[in-house]
Biopython code that builds the backbone (N, CA, C, O; Angstrom):
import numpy as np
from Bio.PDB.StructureBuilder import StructureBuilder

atoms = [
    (1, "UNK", "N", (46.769, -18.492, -15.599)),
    (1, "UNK", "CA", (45.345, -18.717, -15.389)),
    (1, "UNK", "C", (44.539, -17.464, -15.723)),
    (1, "UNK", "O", (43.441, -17.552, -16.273)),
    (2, "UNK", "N", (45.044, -16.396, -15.416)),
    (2, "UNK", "CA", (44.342, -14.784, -16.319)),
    (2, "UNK", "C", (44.179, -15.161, -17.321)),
    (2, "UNK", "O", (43.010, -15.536, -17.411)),
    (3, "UNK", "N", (44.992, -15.369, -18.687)),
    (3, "UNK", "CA", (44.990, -15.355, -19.692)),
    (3, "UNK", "C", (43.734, -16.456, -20.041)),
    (3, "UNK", "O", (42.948, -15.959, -20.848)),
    (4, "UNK", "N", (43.432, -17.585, -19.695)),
    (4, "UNK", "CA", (42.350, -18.161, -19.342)),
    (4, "UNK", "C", (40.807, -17.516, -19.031)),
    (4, "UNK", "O", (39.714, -17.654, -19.580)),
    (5, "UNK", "N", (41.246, -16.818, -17.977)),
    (5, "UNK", "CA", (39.607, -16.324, -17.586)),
    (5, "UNK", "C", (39.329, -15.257, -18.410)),
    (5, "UNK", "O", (38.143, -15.061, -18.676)),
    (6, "UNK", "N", (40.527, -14.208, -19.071)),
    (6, "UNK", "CA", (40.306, -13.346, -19.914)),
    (6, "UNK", "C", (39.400, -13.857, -21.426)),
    (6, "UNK", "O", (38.392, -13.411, -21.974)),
    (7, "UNK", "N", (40.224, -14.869, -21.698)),
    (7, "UNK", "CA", (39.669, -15.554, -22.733)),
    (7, "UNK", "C", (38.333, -16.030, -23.026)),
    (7, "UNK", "O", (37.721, -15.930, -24.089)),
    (8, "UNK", "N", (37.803, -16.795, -21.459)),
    (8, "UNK", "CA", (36.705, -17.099, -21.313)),
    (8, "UNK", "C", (35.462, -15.966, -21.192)),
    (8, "UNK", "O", (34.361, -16.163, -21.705)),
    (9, "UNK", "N", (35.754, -14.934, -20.552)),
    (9, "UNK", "CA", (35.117, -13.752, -20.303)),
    (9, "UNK", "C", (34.933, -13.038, -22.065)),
    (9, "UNK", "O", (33.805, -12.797, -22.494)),
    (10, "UNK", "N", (36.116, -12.790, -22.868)),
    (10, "UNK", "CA", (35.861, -12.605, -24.381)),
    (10, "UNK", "C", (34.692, -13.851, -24.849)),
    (10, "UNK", "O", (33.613, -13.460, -25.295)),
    (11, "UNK", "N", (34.911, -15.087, -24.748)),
    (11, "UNK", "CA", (34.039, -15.593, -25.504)),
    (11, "UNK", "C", (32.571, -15.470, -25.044)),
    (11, "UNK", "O", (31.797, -15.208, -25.965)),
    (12, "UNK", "N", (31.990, -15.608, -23.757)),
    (12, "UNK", "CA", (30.963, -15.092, -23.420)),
    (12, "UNK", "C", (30.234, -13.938, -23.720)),
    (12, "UNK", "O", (29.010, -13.839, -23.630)),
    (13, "UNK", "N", (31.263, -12.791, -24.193)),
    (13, "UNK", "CA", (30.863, -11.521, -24.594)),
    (13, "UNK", "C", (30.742, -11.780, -26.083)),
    (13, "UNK", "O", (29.957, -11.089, -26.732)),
    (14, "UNK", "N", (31.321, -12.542, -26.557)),
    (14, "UNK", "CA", (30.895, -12.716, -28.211)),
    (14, "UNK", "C", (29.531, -14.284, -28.670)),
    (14, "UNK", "O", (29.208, -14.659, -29.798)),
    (15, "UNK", "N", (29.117, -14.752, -27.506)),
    (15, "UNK", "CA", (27.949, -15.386, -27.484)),
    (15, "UNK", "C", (27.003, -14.293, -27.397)),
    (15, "UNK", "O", (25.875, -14.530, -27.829)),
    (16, "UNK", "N", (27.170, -13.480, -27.061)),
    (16, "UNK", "CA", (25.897, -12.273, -27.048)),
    (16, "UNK", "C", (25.133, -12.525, -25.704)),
    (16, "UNK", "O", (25.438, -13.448, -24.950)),
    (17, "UNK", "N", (24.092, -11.617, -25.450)),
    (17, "UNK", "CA", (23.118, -11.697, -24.225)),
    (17, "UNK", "C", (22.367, -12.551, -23.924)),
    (17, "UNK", "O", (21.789, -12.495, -22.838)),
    (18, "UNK", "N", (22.022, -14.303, -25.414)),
    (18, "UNK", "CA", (20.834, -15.247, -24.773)),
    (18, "UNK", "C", (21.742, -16.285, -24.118)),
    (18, "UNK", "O", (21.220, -17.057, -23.313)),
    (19, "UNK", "N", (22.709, -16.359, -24.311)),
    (19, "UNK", "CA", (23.640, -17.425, -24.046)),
    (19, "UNK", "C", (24.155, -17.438, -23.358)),
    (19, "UNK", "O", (24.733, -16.360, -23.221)),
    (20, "UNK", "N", (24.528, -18.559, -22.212)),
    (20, "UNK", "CA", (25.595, -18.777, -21.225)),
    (20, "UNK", "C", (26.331, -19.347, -21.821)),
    (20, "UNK", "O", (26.029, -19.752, -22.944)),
    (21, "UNK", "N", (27.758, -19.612, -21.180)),
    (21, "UNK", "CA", (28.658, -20.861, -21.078)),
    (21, "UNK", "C", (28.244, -21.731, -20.488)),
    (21, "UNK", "O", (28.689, -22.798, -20.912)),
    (22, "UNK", "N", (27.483, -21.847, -19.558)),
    (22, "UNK", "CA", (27.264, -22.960, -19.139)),
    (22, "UNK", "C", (26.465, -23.726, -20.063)),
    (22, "UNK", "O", (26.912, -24.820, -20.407)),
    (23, "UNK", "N", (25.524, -23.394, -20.454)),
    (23, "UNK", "CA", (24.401, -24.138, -21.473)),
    (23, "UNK", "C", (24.954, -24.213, -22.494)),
    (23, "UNK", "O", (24.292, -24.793, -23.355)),
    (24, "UNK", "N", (26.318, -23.724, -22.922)),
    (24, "UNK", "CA", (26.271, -23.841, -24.250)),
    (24, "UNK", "C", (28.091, -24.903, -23.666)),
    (24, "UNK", "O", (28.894, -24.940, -24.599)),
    (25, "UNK", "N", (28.411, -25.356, -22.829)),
    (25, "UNK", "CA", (29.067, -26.164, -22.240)),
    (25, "UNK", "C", (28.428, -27.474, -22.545)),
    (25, "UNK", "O", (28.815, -28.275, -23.397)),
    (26, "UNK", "N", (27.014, -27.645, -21.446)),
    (26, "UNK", "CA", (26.547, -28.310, -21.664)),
    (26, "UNK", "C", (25.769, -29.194, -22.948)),
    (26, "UNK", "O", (25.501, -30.395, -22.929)),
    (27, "UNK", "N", (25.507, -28.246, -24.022)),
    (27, "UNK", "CA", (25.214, -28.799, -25.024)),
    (27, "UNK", "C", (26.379, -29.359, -26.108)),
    (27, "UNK", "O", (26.293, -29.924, -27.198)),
    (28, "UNK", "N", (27.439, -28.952, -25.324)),
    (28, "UNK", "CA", (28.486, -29.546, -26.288)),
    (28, "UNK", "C", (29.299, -30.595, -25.506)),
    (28, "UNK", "O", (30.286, -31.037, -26.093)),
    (29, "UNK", "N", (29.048, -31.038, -24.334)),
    (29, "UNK", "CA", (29.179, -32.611, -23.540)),
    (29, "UNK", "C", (30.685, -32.269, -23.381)),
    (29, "UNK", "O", (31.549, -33.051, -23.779)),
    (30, "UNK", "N", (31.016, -30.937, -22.719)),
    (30, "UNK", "CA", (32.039, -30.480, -22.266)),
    (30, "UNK", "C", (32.171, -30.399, -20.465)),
    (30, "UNK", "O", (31.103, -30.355, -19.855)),
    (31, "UNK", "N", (32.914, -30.389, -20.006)),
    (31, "UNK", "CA", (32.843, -29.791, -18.819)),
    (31, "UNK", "C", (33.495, -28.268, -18.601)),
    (31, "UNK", "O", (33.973, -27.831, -19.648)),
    (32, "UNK", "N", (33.618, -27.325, -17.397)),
    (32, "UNK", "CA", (34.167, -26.300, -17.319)),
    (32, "UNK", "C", (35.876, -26.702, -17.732)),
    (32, "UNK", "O", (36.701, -26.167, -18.472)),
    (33, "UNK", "N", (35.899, -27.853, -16.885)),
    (33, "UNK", "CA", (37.831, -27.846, -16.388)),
    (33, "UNK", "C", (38.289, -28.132, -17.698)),
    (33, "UNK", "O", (39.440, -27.894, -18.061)),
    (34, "UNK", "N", (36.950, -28.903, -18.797)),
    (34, "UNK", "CA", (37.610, -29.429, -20.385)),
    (34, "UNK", "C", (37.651, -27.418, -21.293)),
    (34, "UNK", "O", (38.583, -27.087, -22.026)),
    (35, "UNK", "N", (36.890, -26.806, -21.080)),
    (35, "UNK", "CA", (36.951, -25.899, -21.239)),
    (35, "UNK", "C", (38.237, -25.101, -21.233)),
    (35, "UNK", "O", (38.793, -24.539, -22.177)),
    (36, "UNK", "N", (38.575, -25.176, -20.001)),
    (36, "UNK", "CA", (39.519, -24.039, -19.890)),
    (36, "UNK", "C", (40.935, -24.878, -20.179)),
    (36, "UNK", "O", (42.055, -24.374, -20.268)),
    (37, "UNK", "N", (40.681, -25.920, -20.270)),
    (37, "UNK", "CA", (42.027, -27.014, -20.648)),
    (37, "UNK", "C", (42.295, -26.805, -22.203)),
    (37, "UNK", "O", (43.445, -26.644, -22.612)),
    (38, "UNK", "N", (40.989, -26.815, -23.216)),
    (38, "UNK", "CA", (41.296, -26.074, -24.399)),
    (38, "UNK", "C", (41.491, -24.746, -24.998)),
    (38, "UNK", "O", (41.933, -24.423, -26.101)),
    (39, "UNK", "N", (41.068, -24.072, -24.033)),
    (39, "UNK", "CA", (41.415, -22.516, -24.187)),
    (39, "UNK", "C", (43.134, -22.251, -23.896)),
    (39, "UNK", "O", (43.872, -21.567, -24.605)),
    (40, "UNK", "N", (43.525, -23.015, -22.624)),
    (40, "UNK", "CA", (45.257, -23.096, -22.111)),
    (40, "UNK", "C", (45.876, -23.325, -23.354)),
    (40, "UNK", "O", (46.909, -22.695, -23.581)),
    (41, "UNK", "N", (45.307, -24.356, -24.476)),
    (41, "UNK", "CA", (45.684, -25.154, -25.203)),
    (41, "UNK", "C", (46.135, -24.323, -26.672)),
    (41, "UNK", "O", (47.196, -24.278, -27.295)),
    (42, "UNK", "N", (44.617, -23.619, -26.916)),
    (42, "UNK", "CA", (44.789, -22.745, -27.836)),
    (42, "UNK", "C", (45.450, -21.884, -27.702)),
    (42, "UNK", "O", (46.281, -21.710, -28.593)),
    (43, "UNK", "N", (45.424, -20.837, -26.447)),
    (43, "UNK", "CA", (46.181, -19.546, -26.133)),
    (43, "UNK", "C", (47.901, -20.021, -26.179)),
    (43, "UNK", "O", (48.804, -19.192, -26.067)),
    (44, "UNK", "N", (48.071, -21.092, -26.312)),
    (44, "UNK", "CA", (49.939, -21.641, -26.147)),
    (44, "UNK", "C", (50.020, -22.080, -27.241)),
    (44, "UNK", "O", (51.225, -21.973, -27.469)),
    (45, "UNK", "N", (49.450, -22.626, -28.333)),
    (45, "UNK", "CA", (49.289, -22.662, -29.686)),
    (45, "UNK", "C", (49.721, -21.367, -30.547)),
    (45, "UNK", "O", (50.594, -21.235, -31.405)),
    (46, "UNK", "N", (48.554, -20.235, -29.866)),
    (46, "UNK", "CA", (48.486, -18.961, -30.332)),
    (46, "UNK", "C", (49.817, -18.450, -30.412)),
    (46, "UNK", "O", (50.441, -18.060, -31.399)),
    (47, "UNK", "N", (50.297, -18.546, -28.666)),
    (47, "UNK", "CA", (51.724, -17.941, -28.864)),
    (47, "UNK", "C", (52.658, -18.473, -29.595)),
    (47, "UNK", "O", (53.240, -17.799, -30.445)),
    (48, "UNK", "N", (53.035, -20.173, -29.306)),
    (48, "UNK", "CA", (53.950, -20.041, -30.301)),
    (48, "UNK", "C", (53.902, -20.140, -31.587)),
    (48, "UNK", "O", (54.885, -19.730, -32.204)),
    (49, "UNK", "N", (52.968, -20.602, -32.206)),
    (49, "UNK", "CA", (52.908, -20.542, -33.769)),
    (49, "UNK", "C", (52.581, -18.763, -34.126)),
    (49, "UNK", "O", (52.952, -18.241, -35.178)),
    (50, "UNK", "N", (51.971, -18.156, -33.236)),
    (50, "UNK", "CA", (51.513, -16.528, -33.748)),
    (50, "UNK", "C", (52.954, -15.436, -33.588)),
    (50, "UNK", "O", (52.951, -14.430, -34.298)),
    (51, "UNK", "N", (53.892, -15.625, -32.849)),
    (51, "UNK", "CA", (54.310, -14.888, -32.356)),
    (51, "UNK", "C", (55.515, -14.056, -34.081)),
    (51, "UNK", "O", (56.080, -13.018, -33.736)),
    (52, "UNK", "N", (55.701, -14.318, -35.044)),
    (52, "UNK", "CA", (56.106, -14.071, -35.777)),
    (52, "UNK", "C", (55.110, -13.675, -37.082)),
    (52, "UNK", "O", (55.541, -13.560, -38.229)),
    (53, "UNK", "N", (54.092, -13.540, -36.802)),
    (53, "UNK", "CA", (53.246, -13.123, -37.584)),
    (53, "UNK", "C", (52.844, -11.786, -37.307)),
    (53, "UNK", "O", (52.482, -11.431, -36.185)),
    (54, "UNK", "N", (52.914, -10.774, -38.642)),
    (54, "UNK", "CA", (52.530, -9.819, -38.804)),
    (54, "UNK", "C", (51.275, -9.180, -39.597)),
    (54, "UNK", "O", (51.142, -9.344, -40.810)),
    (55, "UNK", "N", (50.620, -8.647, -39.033)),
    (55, "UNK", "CA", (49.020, -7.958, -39.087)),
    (55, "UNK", "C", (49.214, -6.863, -39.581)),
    (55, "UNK", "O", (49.513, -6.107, -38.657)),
    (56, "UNK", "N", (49.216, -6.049, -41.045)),
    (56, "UNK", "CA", (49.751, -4.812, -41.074)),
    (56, "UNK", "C", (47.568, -3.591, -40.833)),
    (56, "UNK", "O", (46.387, -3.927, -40.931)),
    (57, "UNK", "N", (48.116, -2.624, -40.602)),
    (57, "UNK", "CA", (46.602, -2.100, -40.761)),
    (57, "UNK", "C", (45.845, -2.097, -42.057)),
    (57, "UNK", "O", (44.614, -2.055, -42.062)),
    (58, "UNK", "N", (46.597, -2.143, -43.214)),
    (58, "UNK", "CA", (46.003, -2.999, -44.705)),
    (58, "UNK", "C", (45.068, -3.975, -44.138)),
    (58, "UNK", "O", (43.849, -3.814, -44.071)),
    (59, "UNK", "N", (45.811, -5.136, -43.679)),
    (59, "UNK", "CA", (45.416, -5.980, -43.528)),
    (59, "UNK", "C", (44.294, -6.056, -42.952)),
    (59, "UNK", "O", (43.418, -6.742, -43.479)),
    (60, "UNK", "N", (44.107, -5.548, -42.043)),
    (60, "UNK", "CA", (42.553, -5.171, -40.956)),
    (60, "UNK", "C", (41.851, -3.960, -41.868)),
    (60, "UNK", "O", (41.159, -3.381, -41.031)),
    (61, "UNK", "N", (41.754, -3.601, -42.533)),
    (61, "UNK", "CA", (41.230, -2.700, -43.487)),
    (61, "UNK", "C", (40.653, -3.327, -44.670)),
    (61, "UNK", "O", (39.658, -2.893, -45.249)),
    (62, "UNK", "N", (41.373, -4.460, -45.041)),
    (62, "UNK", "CA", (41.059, -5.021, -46.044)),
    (62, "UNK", "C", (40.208, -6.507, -45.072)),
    (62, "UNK", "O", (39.049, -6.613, -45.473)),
    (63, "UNK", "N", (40.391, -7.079, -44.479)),
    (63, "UNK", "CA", (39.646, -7.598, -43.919)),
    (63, "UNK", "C", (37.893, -6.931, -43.768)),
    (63, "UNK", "O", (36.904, -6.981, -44.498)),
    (64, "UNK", "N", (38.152, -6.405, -42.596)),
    (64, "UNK", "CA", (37.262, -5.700, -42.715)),
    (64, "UNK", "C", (35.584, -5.174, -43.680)),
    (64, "UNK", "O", (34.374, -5.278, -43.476)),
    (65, "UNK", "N", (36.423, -4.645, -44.672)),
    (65, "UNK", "CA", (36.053, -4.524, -46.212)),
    (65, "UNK", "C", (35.512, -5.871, -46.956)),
    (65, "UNK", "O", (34.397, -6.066, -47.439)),
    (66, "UNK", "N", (36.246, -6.436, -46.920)),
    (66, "UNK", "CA", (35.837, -7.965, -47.380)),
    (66, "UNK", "C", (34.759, -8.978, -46.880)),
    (66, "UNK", "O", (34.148, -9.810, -47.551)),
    (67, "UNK", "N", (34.632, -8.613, -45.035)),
    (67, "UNK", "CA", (34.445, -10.111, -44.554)),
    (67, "UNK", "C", (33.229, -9.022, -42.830)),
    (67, "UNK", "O", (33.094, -9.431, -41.677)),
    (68, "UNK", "N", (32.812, -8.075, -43.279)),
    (68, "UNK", "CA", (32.322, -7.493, -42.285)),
    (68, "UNK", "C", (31.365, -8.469, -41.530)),
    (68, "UNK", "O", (31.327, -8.817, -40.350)),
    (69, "UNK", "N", (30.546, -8.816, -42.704)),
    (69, "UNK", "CA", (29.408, -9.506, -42.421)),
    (69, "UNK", "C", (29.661, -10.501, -40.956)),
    (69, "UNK", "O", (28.786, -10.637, -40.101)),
    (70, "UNK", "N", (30.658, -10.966, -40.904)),
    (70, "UNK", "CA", (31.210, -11.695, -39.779)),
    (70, "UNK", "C", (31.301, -11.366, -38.630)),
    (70, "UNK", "O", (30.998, -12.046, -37.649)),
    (71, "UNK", "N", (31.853, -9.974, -38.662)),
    (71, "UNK", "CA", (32.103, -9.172, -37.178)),
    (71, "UNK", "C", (31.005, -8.718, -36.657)),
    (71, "UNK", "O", (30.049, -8.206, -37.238)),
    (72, "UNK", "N", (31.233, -9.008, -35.016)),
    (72, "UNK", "CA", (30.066, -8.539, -34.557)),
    (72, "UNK", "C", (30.099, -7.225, -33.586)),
    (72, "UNK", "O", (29.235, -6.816, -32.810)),
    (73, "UNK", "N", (31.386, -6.706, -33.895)),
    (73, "UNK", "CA", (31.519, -5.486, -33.071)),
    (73, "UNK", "C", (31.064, -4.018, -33.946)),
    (73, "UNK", "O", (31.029, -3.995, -35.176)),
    (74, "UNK", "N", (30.829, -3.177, -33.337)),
    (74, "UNK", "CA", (30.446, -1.970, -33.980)),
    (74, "UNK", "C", (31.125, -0.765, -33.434)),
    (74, "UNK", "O", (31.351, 0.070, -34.309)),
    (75, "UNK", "N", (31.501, -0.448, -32.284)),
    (75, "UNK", "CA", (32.651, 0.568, -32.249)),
    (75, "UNK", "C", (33.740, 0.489, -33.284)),
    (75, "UNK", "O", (33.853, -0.630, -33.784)),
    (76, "UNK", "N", (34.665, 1.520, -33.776)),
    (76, "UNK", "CA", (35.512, 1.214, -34.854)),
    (76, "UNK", "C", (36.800, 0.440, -34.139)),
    (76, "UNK", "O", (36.986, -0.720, -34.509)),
    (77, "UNK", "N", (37.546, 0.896, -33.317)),
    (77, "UNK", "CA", (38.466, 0.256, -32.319)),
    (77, "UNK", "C", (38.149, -1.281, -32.266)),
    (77, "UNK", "O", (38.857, -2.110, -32.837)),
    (78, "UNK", "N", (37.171, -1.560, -31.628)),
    (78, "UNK", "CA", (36.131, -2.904, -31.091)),
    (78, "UNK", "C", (36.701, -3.569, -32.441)),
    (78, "UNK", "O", (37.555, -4.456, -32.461)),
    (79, "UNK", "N", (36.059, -2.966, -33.616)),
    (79, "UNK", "CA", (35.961, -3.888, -34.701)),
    (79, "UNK", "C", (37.379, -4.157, -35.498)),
    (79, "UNK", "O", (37.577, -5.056, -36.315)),
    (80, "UNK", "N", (38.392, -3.075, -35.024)),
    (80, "UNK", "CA", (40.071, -3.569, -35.793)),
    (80, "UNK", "C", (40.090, -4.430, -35.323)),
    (80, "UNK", "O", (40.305, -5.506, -35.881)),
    (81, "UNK", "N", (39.833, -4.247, -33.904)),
    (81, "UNK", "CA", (40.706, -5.671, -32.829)),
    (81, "UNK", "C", (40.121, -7.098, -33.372)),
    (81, "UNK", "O", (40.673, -8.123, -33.771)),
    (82, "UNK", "N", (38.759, -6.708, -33.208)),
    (82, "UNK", "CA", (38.207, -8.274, -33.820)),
    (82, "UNK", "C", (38.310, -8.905, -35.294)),
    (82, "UNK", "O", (38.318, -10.104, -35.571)),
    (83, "UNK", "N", (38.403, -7.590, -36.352)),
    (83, "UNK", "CA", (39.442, -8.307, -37.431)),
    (83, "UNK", "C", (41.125, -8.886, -37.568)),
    (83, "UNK", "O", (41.684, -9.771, -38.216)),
    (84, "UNK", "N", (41.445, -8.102, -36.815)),
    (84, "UNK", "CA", (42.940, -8.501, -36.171)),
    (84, "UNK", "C", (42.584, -9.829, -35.742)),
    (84, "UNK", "O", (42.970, -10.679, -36.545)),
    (85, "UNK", "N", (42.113, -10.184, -34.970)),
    (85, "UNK", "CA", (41.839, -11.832, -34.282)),
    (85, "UNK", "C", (41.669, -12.428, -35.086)),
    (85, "UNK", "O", (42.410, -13.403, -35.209)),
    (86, "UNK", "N", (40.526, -12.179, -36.176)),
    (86, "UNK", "CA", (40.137, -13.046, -36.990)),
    (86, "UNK", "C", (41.359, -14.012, -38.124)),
    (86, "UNK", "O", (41.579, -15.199, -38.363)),
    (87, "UNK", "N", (41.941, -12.608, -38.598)),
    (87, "UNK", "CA", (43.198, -12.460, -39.496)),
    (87, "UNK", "C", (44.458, -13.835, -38.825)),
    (87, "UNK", "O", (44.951, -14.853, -39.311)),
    (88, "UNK", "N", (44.564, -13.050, -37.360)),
    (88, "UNK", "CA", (46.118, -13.618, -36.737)),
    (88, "UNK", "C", (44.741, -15.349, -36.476)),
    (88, "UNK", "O", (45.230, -16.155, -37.267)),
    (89, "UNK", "N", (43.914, -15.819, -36.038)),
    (89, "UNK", "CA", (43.503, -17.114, -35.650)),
    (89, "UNK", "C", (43.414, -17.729, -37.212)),
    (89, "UNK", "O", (43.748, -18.911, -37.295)),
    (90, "UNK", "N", (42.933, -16.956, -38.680)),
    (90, "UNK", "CA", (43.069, -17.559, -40.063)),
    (90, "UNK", "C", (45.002, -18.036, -40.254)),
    (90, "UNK", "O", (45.542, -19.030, -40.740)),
    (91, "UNK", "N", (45.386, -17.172, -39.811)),
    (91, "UNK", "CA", (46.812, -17.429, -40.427)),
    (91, "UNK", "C", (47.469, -18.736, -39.386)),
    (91, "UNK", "O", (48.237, -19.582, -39.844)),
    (92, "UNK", "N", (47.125, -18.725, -38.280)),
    (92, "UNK", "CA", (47.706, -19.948, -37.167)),
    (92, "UNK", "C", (46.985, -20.777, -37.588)),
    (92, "UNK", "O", (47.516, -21.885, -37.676)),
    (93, "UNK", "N", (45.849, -20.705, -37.932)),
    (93, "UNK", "CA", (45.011, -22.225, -38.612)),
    (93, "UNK", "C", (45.766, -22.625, -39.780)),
    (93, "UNK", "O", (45.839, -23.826, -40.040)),
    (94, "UNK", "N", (46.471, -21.571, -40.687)),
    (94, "UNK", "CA", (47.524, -22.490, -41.824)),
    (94, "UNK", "C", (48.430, -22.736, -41.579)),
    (94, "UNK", "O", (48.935, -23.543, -42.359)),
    (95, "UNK", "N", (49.507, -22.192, -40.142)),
    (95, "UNK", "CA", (50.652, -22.575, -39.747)),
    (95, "UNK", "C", (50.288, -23.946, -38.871)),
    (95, "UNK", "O", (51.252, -24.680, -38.654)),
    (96, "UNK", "N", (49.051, -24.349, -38.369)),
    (96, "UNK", "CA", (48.519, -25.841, -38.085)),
    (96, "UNK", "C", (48.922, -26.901, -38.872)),
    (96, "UNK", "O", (49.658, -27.887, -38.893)),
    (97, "UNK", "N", (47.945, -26.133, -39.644)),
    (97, "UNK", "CA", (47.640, -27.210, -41.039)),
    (97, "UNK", "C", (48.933, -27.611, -41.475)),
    (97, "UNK", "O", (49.303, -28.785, -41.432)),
    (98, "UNK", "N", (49.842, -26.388, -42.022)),
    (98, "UNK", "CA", (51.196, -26.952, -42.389)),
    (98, "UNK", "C", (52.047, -28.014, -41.707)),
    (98, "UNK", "O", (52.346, -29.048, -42.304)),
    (99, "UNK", "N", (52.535, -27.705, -40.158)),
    (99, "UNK", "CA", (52.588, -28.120, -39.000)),
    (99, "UNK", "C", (52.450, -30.059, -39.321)),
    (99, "UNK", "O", (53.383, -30.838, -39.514)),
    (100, "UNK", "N", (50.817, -30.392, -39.274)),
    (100, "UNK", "CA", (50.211, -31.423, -39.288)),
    (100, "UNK", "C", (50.714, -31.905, -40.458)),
    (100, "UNK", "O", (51.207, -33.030, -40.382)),
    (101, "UNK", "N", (50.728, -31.373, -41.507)),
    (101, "UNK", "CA", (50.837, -31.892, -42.750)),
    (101, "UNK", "C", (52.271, -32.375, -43.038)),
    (101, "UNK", "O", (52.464, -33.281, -43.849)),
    (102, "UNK", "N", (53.378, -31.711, -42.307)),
    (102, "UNK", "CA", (54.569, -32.241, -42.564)),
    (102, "UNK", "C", (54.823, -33.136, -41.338)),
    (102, "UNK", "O", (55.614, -34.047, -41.583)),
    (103, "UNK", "N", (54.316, -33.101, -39.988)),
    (103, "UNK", "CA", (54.148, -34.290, -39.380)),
    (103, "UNK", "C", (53.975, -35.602, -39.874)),
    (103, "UNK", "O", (54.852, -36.462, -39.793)),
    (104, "UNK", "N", (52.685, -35.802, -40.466)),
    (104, "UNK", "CA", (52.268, -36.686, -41.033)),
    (104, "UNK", "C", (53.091, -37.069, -42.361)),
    (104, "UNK", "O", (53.228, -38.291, -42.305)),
    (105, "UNK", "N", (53.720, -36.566, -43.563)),
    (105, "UNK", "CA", (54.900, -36.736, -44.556)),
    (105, "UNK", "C", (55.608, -37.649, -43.608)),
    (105, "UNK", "O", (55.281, -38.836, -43.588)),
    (106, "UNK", "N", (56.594, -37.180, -42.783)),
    (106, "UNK", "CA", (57.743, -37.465, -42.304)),
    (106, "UNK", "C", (57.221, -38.470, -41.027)),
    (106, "UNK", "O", (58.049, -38.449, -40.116)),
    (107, "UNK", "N", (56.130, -39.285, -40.760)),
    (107, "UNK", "CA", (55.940, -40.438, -39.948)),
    (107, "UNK", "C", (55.714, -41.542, -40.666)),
    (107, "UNK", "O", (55.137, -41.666, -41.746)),
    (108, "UNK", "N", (56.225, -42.342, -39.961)),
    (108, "UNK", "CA", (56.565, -43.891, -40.696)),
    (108, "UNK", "C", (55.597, -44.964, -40.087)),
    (108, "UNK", "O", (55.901, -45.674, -39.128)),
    (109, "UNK", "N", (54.743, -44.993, -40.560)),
    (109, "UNK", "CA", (53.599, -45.566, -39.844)),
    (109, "UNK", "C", (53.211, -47.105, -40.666)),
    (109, "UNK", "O", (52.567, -47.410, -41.670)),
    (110, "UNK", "N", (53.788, -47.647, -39.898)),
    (110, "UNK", "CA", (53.706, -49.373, -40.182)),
    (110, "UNK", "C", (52.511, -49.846, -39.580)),
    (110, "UNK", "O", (52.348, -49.837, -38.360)),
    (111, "UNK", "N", (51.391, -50.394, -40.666)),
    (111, "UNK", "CA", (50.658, -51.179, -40.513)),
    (111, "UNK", "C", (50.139, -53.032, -40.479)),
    (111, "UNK", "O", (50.151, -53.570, -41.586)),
    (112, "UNK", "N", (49.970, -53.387, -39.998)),
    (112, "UNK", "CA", (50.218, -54.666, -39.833)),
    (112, "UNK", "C", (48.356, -55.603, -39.910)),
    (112, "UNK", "O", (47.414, -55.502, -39.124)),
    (113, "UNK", "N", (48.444, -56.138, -40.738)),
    (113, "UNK", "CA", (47.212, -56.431, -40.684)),
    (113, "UNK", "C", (46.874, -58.071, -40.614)),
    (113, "UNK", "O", (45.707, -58.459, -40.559)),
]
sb = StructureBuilder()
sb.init_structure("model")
sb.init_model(0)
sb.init_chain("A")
sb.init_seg("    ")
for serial, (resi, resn, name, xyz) in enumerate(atoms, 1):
    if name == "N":
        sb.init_residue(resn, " ", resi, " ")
    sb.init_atom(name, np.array(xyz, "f"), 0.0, 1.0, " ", f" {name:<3s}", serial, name[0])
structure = sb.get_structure()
């Protein structure tokens, strides 16, 4: 449940100062408990599809370089970490995709009409 409130506490800090979670909960016809049920969801995603993936400092350098415009941190530290995230959440979004994609190959889905 840390790993949860940690999470939630990061995303609030990257909504910036006009924004709550709550209002921005509410405008997306979420509740709190659906909230933190997809954050559990993602963060166990994260681990096991992330845990073999490697981030070299190239990589956050060249990120960086490429894709600043995105980041919203400005300490230099602040801003590896948040290209690091960016990098390791791009690369689990293609180990998804793959994931889904050979799911779907290998199901036998009989339709009957």
């Amino acid at each position: 449940m840390q790993a949860v409130k940690t999470a939630r506490i990061q995303i609030v800090k990257n909504l910036g100062g006009g924004v709550k979670l709550e209002d921005l909960l509410k405008f997306q016809g979420i509740t709190k408990e659906d909230f933190d049920q997809q954050v559990k969801l993602q963060l166990l995603v994260q681990k096991i599809l992330g845990s073999d993936i490697v981030i070299t400092d190239k990589d956050v350098d060249m990120y960086i370089a490429t894709s600043s415009a995105r980041l919203t941190a400005t300490e230099p530290a602040a801003l590896k970490e948040e290209a690091k995230q960016a990098i390791l959440d791009s690369k689990i979004g293609e180990k998804v995709q793959e994931w889904f994609t050979a799911l779907k190959d290998k199901a036998k889905v009989v339709r009957l009409l």
